[in-house]
MIZA-377101 format. One record per residue (C-alpha): x, y, z; residue number from 1. Coordinates in Angstrom, 2 decimals. Last residue first. Example, Ala and Ser with C-alpha at 12.3 -4.5 7.8 and 13.67 -1.06 7.14 Angstrom:
% MIZA-377101
{xx 13.67 | yy -1.06 | zz 7.14 | num 2}
{xx 12.30 | yy -4.50 | zz 7.80 | num 1}
END
This chain:
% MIZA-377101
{xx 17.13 | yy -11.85 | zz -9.72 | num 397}
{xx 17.37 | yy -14.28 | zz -12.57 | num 396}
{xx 19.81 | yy -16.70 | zz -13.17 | num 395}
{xx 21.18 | yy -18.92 | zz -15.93 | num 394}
{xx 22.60 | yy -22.46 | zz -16.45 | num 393}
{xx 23.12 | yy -24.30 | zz -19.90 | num 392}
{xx 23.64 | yy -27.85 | zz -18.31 | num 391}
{xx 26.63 | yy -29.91 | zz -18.66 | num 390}
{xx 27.21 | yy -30.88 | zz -15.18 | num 389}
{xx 29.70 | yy -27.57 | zz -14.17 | num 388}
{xx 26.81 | yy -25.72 | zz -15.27 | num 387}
{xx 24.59 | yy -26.96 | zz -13.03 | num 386}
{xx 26.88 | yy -26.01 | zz -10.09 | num 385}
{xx 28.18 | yy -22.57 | zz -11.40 | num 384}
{xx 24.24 | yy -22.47 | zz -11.38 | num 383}
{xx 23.83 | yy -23.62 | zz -7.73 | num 382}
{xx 26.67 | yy -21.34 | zz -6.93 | num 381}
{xx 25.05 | yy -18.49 | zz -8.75 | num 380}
{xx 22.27 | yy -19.08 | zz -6.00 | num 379}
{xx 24.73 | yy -18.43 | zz -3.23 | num 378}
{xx 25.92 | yy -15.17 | zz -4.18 | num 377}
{xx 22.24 | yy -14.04 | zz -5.14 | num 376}
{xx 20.63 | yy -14.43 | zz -2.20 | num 375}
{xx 20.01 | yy -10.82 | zz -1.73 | num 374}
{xx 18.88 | yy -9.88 | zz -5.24 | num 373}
{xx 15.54 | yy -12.86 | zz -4.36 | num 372}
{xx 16.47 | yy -15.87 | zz -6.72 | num 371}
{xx 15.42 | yy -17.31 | zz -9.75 | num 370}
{xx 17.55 | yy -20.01 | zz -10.93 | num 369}
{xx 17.03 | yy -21.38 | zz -14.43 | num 368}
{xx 18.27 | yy -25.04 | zz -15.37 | num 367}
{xx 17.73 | yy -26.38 | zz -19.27 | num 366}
{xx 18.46 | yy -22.22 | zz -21.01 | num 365}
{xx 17.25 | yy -21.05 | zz -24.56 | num 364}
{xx 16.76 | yy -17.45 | zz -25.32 | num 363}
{xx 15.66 | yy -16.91 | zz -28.98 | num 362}
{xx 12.28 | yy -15.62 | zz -27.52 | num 361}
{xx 14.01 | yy -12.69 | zz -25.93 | num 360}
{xx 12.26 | yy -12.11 | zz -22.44 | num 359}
{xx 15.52 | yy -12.81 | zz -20.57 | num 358}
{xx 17.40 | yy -10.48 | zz -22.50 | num 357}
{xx 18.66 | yy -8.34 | zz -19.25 | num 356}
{xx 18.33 | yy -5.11 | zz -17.74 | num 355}
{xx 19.91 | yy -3.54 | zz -14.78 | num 354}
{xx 17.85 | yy -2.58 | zz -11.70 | num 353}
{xx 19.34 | yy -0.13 | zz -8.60 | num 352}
{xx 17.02 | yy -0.39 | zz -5.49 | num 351}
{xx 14.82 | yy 2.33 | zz -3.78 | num 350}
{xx 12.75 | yy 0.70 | zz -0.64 | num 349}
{xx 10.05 | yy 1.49 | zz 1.35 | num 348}
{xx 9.49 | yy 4.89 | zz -0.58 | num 347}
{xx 9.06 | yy 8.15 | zz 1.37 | num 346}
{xx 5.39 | yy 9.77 | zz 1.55 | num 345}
{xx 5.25 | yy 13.16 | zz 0.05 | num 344}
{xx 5.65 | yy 16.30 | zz 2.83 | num 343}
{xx 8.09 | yy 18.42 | zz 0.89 | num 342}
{xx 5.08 | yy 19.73 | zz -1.33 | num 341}
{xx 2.25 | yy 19.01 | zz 0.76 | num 340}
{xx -0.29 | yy 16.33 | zz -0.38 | num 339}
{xx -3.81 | yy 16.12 | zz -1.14 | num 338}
{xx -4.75 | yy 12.84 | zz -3.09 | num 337}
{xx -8.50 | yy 11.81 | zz -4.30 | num 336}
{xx -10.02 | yy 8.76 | zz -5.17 | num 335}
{xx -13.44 | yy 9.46 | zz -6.89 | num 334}
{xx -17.08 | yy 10.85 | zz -7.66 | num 333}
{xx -16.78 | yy 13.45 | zz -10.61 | num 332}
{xx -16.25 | yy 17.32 | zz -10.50 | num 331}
{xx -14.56 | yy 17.25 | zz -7.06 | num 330}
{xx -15.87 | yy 20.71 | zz -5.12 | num 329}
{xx -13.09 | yy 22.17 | zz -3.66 | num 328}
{xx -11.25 | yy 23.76 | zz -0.26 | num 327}
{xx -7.84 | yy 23.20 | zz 0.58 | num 326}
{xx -6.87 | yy 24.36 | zz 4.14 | num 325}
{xx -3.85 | yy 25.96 | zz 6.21 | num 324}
{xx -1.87 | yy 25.80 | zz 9.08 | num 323}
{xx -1.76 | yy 28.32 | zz 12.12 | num 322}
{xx -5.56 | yy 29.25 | zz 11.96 | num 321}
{xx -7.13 | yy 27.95 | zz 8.93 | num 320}
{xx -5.18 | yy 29.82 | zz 5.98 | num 319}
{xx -6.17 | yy 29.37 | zz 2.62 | num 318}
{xx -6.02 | yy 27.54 | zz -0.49 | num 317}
{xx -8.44 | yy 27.43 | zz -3.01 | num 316}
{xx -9.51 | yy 24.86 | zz -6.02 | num 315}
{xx -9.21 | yy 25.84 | zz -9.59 | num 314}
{xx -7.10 | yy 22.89 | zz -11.08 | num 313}
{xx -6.54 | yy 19.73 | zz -10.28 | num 312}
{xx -3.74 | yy 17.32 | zz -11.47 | num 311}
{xx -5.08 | yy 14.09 | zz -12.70 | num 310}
{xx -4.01 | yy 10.72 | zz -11.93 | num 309}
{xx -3.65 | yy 8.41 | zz -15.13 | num 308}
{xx -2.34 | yy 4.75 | zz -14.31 | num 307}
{xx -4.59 | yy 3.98 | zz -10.55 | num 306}
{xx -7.47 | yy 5.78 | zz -12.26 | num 305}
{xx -9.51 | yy 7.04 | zz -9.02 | num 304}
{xx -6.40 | yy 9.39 | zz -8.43 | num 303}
{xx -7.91 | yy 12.99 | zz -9.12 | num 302}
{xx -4.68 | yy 15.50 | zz -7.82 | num 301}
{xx -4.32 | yy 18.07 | zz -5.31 | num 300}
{xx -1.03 | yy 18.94 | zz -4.76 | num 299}
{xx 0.26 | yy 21.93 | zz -2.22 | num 298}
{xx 2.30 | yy 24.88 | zz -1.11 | num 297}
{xx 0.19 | yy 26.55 | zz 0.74 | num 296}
{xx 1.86 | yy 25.23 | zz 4.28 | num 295}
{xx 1.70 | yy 22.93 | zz 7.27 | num 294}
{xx -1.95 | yy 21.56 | zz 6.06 | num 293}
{xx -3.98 | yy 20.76 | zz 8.72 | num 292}
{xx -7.46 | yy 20.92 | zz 7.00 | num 291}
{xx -8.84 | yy 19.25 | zz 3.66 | num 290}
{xx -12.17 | yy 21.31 | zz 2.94 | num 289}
{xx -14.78 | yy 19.69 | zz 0.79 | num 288}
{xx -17.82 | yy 20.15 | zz -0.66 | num 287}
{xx -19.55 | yy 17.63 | zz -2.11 | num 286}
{xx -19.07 | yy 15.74 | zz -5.67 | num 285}
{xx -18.42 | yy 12.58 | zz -3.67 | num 284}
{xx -15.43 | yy 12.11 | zz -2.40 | num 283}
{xx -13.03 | yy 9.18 | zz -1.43 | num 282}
{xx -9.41 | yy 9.82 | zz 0.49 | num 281}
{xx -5.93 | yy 10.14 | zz 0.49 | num 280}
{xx -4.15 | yy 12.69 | zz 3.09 | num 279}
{xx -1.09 | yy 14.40 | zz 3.14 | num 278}
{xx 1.74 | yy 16.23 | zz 5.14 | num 277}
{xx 2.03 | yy 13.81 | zz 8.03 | num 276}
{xx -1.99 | yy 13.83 | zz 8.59 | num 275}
{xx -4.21 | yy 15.81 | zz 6.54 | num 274}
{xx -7.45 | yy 16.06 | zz 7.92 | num 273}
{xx -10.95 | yy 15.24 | zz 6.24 | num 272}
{xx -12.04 | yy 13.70 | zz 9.49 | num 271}
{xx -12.13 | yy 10.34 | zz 9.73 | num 270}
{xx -15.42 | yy 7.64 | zz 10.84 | num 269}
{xx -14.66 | yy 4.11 | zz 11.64 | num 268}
{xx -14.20 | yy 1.06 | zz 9.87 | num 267}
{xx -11.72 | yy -1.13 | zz 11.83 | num 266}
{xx -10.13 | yy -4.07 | zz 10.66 | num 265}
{xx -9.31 | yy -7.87 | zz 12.00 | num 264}
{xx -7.01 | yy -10.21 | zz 10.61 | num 263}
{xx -6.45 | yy -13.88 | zz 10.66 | num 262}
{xx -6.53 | yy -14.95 | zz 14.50 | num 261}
{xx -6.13 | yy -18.80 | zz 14.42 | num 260}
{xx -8.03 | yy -21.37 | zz 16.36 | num 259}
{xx -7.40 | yy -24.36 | zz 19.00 | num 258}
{xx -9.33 | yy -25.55 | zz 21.89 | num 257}
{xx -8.98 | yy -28.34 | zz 24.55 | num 256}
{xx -10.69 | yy -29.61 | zz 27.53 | num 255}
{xx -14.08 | yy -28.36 | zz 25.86 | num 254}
{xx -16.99 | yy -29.56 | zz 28.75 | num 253}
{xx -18.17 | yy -25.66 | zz 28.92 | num 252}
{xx -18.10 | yy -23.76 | zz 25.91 | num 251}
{xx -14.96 | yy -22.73 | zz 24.66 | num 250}
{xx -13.69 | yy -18.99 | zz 25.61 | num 249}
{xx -10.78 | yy -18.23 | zz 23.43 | num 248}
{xx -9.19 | yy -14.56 | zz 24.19 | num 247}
{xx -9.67 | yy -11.97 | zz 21.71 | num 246}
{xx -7.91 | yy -7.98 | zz 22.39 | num 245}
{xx -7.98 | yy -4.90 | zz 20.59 | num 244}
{xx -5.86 | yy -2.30 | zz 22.10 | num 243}
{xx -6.74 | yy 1.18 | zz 20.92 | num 242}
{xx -3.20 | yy 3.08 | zz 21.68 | num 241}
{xx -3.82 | yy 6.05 | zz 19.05 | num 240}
{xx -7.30 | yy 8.38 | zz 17.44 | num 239}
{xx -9.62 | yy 6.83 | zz 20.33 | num 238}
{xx -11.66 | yy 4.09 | zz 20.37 | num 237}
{xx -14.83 | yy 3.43 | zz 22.70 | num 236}
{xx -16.64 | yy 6.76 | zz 22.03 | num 235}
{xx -18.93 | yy 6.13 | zz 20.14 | num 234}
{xx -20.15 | yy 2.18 | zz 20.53 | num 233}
{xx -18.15 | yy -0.31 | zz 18.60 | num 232}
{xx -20.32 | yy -2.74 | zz 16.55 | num 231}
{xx -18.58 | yy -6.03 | zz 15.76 | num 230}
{xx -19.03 | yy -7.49 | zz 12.43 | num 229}
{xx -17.85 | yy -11.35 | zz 12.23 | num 228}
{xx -16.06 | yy -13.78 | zz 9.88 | num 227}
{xx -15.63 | yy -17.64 | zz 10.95 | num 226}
{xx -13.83 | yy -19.78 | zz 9.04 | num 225}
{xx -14.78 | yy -23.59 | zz 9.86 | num 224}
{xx -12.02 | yy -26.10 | zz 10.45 | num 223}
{xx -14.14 | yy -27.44 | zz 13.49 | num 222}
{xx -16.94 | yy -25.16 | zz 14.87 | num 221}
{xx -17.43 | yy -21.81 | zz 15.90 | num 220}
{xx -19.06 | yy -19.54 | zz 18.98 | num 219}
{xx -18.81 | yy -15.78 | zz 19.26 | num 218}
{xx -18.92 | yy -13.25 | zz 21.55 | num 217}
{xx -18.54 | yy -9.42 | zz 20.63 | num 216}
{xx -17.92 | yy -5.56 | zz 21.21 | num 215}
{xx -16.56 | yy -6.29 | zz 25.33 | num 214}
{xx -15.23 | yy -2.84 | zz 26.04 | num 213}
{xx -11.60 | yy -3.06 | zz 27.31 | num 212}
{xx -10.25 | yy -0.89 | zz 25.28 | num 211}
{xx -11.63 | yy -3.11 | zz 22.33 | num 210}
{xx -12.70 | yy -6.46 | zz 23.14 | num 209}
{xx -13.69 | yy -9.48 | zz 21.50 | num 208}
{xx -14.53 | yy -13.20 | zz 23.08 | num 207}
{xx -13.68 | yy -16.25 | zz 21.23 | num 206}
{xx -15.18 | yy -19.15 | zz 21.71 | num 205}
{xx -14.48 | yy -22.66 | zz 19.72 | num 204}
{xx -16.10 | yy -26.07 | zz 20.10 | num 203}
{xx -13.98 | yy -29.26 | zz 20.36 | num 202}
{xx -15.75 | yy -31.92 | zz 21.42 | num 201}
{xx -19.07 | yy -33.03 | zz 18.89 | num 200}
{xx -17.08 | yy -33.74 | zz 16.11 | num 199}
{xx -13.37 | yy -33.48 | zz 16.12 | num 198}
{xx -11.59 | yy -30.67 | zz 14.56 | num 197}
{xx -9.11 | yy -28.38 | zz 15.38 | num 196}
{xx -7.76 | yy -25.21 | zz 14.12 | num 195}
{xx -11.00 | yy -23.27 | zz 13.29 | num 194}
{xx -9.79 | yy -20.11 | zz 11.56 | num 193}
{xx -10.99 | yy -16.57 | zz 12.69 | num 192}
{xx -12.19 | yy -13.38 | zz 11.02 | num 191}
{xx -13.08 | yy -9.97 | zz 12.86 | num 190}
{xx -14.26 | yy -6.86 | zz 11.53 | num 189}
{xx -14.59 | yy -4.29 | zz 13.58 | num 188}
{xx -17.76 | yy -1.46 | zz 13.14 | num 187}
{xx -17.69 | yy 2.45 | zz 14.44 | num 186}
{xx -18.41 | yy 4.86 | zz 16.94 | num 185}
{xx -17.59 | yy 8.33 | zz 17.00 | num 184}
{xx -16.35 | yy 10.48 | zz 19.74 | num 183}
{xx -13.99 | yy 12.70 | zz 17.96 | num 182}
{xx -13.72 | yy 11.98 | zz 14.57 | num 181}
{xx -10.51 | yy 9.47 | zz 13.78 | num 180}
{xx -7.86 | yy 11.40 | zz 11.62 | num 179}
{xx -5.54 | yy 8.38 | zz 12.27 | num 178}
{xx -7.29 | yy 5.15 | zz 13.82 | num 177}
{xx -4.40 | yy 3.76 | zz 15.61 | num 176}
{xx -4.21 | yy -0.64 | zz 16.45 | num 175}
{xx -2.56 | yy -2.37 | zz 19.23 | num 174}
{xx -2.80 | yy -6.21 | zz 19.04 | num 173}
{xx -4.16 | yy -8.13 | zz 22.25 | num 172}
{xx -3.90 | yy -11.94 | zz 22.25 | num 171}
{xx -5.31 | yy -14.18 | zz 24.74 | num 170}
{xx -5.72 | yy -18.24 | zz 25.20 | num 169}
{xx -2.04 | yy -18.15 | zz 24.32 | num 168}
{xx -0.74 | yy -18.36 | zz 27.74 | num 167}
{xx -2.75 | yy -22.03 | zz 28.17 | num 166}
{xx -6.57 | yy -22.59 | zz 29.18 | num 165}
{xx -7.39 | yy -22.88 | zz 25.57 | num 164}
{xx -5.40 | yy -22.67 | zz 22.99 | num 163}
{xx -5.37 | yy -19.28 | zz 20.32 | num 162}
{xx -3.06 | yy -19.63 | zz 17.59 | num 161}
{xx -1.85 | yy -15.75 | zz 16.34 | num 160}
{xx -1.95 | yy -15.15 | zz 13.19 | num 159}
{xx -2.75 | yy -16.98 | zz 9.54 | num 158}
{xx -2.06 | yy -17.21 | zz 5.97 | num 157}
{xx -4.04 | yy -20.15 | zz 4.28 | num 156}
{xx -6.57 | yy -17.64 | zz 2.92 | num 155}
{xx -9.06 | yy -19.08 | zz 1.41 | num 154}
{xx -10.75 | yy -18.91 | zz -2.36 | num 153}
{xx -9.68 | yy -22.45 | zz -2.60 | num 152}
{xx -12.12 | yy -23.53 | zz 0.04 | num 151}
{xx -10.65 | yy -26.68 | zz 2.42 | num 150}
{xx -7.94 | yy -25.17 | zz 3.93 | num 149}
{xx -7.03 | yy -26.75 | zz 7.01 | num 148}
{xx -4.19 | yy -28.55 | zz 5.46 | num 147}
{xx -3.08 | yy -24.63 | zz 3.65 | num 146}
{xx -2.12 | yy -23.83 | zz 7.22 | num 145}
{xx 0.48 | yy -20.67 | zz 6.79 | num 144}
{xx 1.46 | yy -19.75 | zz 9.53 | num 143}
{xx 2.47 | yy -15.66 | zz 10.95 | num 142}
{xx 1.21 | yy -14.10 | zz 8.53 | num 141}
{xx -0.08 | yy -10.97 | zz 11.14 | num 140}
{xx -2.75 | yy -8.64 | zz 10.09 | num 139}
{xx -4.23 | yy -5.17 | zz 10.66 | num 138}
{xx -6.18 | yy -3.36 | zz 8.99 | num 137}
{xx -7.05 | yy 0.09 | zz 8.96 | num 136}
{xx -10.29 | yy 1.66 | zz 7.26 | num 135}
{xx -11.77 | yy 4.73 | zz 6.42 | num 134}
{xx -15.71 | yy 6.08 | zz 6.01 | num 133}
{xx -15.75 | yy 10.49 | zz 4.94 | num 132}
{xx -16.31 | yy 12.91 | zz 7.61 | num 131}
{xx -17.53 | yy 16.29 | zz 7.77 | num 130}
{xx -19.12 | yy 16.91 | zz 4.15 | num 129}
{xx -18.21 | yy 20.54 | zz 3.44 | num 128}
{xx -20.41 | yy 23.83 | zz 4.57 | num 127}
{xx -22.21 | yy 25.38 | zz 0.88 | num 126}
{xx -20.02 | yy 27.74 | zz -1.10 | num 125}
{xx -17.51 | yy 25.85 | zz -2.71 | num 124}
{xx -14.71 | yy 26.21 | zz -4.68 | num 123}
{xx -14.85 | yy 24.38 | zz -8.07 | num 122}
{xx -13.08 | yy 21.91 | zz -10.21 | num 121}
{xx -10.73 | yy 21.83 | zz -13.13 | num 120}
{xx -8.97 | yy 18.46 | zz -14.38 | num 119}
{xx -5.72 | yy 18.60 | zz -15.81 | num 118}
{xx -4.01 | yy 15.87 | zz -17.56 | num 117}
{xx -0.65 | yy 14.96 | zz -16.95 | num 116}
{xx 1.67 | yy 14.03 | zz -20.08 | num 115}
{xx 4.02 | yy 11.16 | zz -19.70 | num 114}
{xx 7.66 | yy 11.69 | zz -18.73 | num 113}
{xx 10.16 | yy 11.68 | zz -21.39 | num 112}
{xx 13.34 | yy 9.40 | zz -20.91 | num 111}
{xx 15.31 | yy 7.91 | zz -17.91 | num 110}
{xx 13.65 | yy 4.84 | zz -16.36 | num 109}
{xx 11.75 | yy 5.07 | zz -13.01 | num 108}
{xx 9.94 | yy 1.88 | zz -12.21 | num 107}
{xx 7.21 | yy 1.07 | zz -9.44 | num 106}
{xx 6.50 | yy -2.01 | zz -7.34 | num 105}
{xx 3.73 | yy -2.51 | zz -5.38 | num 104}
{xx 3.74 | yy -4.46 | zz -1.31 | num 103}
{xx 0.40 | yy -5.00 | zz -0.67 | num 102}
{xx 1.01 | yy -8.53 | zz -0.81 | num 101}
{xx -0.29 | yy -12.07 | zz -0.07 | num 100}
{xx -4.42 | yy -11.13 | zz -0.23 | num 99}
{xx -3.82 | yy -8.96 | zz -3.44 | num 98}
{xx -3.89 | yy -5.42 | zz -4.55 | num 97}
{xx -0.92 | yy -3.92 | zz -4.89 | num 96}
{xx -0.86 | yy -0.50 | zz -3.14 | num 95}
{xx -0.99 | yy 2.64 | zz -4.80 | num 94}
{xx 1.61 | yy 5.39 | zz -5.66 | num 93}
{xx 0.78 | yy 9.18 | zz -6.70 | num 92}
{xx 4.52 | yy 10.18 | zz -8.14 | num 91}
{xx 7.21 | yy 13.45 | zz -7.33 | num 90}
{xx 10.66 | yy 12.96 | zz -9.18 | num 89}
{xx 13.39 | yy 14.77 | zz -7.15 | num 88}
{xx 15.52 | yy 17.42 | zz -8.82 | num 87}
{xx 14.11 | yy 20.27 | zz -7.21 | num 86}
{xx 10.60 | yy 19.29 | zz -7.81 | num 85}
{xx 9.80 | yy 16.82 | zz -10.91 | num 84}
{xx 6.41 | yy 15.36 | zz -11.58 | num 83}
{xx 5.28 | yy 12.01 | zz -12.14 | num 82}
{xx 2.25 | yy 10.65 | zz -14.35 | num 81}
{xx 2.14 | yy 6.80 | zz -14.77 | num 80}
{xx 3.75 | yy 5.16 | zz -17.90 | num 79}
{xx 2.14 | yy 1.76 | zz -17.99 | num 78}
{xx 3.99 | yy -1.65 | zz -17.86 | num 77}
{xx 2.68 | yy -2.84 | zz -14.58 | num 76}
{xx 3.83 | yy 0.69 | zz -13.26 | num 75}
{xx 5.94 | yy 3.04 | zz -14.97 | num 74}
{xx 7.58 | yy 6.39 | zz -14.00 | num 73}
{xx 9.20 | yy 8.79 | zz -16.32 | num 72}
{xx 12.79 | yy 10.46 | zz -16.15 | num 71}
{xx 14.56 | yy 13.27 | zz -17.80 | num 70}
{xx 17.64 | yy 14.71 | zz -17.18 | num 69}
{xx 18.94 | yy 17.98 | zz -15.85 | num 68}
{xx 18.03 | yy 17.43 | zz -12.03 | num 67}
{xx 19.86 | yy 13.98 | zz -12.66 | num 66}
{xx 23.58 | yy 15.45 | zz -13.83 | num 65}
{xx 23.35 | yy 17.43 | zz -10.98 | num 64}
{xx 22.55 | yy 14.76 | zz -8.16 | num 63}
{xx 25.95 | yy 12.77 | zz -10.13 | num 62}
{xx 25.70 | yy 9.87 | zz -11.72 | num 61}
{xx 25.80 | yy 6.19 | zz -10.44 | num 60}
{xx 22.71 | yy 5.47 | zz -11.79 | num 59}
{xx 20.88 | yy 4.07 | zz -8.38 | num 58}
{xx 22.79 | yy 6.90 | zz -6.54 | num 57}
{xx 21.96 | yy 9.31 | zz -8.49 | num 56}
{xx 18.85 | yy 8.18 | zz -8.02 | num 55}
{xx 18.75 | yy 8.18 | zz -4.21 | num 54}
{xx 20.23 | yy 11.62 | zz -3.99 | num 53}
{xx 17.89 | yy 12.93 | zz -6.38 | num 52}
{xx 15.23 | yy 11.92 | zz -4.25 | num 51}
{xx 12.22 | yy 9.43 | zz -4.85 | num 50}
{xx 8.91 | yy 11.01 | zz -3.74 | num 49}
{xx 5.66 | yy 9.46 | zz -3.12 | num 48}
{xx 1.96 | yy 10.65 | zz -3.36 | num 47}
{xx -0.25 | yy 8.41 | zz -2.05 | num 46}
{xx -1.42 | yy 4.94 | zz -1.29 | num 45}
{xx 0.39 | yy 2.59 | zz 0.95 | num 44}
{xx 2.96 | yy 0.00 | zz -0.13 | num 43}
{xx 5.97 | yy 1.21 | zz -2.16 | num 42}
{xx 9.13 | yy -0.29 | zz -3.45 | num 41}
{xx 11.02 | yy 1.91 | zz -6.27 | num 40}
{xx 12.84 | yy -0.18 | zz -8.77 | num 39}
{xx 15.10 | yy 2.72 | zz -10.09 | num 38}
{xx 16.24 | yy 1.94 | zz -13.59 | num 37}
{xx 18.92 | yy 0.90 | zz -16.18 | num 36}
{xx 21.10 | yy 0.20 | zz -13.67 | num 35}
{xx 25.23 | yy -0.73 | zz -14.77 | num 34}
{xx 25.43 | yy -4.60 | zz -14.93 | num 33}
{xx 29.49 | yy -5.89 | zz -13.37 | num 32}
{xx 28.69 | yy -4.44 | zz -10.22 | num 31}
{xx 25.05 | yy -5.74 | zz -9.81 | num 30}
{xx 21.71 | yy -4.27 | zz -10.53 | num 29}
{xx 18.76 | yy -6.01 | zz -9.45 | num 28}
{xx 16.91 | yy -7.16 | zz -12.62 | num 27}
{xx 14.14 | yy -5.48 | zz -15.08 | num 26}
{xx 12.61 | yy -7.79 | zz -17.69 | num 25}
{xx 12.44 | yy -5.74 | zz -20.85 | num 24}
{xx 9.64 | yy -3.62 | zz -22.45 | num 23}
{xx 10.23 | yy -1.31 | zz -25.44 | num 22}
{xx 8.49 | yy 1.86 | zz -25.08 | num 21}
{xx 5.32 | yy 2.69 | zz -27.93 | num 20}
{xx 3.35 | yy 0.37 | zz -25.18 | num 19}
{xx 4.06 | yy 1.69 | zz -22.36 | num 18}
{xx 1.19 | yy 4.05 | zz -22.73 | num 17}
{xx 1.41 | yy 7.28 | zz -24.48 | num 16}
{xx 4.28 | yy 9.70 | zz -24.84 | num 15}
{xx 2.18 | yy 12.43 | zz -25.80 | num 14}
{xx 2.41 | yy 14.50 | zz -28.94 | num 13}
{xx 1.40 | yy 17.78 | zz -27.28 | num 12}
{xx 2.91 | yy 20.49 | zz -24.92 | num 11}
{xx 2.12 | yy 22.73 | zz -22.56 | num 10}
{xx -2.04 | yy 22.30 | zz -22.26 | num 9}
{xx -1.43 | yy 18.63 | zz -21.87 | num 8}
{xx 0.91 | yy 18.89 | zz -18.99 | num 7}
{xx 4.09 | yy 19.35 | zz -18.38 | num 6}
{xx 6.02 | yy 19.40 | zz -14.79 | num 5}
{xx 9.00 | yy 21.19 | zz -13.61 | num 4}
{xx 8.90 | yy 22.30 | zz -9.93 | num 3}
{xx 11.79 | yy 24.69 | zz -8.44 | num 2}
{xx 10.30 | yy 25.94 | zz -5.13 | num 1}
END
């Protein structure tokens, strides 16, 4: 294993935050702009890695010519920690948080990484905390209904449309629980979208089931959103192939019912078990011991700051049978990341970006197109266009 990192006690003088690095509007690359930068596409939290293959790709450079040079990650204009393993450049990714997207976007630039802090912690003596509370969510944007929307705080994005007594009465959605503890129960929340409304007919029903366990009934009116907690008795849900199915019910004298599925999500007990080489999870300053781990060759970092992970120090490794475990005692309550080296989550996406002067003040344009990279052929027609009419055109991808 060829890792090159640095850290705080290896050398000083730190790069810092964004800030001391000039920031410029980052584009997709095309053939006449060489890429200043990776824009690596990410969605889940956890560590990521970005290959040397893909980069020198991006760059158009050779895989040797990036193991010898530097590169740092940035997210939201801040320099995030990042660590190099055989060429590859190794980062703890997050999620964007927002109702539209989870989909985050992170930037790998040649230059000086950022320093990564080191935070010791303990092995432990006492048994570990079993379990620890996850989630999985699933949702469908299938619609979007922003004329039933009434509360701007709402999400217009909706699922499945339920109407009674037709084909679409019922919808079942599978759903896997990874690391789910054997024979535990749980809670599902459900929320649903009135689609029709006129008074005193149309009243909507929706029954819930999971594996074919009825977990709730529930009764609605007009536009109204309706958001419910169903308890799932232990041992209803297994680990993979739950199906979680709603079918409208409407009272009796309804000739005709409409609502949306939104989302629904589990919370259900998981083990502290990696699964496909990692695992991401909260702790309290408890014992711990991460199992099913392929091989002692690990990270454990402190990610409860989304911009400044920490890399841990102090905690043990050992075998459990034919894999292995981590065992530690966090020193604070957090976000933490376990992660096998070679078994880092791959990126969605890793796209070559070139840089423009959009962002300089002196710019002045009267038409701008901006236009998702893959419809850029035709949108440089509507600003050949624009042009062609006397007006300073530009576009942004």
């Amino acid at each position: 294993m060829n890792m090159k990192m640095i850290t705080k006690k290896q050398k000083t003088g730190s790069v810092g935050r964004l800030a001391a690095v000039a920031v410029s509007l980052l584009l997709c690359a095309s053939a006449a702009s060489a890429a200043v930068a990776a824009k690596v596409v990410v969605d889940k939290p956890g560590f990521y890695r970005v290959s040397k293959t893909d980069l020198a790709a991006v760059f158009g450079i050779s895989e040797t010519q990036v193991a010898v040079t530097d590169y740092y990650c940035e997210n939201m204009g801040e320099i995030v920690p990042s660590l190099r393993e055989n060429g590859d450049v190794l980062f703890v990714g997050h999620p964007y948080q927002s109702r539209y997207s989870d989909v985050n976007i992170y930037w790998i630039r040649p230059g000086m990484p950022s320093l990564i802090e080191e935070e010791s912690v303990t092995v432990p003596t006492a048994p570990p905390v079993p379990n620890f509370k996850d989630r999985q969510r699933v949702e469908e944007n299938l619609a979007i209904r922003s004329d039933i929307v009434s509360d701007i705080g709402e999400d217009p994005w909706l699922g499945h449309l339920f109407i009674s007594y037709l084909s679409s009465q019922t919808y079942t959605l599978p759903m896997n629980l990874p690391g789910l503890a054997p024979g535990s129960g749980g809670k599902l929340v459900v929320r649903l979208k009135g689609a029709t409304d006129t008074t005193g007919q149309y009243y909507h029903g929706a029954r819930i089931e999971v594996n074919g366990t009825v977990v709730g009934s529930h009764y609605f009116n007009g536009f109204e959103s309706l958001v419910v907690t169903c308890a799932v008795p232990p041992g209803v849900w297994n680990e993979t192939g739950n199906q979680v199915k709603i079918t409208s019910t409407p009272q009796i004298g309804t000739y005709f019912d409409s609502f949306y599925l939104d989302f629904f999500e589990a919370e259900y007990d998981r083990q502290h078990r990696a699964i496909g080489g990692g695992l991401v999870f909260p702790a309290p300053s408890l014992p711990h011991h991460i199992t099913g781990l392929a091989t002692s060759a690990v990270e454990v970092w402190d990610i409860t700051d989304r911009f400044n992970s920490k890399r841990l120090t102090g905690y043990a490794v050992e075998p459990d049978g034919m894999n292995w475990k981590v065992r530690f005692v966090p020193s604070q309550p957090g976000l933490y990341a376990v992660t096998e080296i070679g078994g880092e989550r791959d990126p969605v996406a890793v796209l070559p970006a070139s840089e423009t002067t959009l962002r300089d003040v002196t710019n002045e344009v009267d038409y701008l197109v901006i236009s998702a990279c893959a419809l850029s052929t035709n949108a440089m027609e509507l600003v050949s266009y624009r042009s062609s009419k006397g007006l300073d055109s530009m576009l942004a991808t």
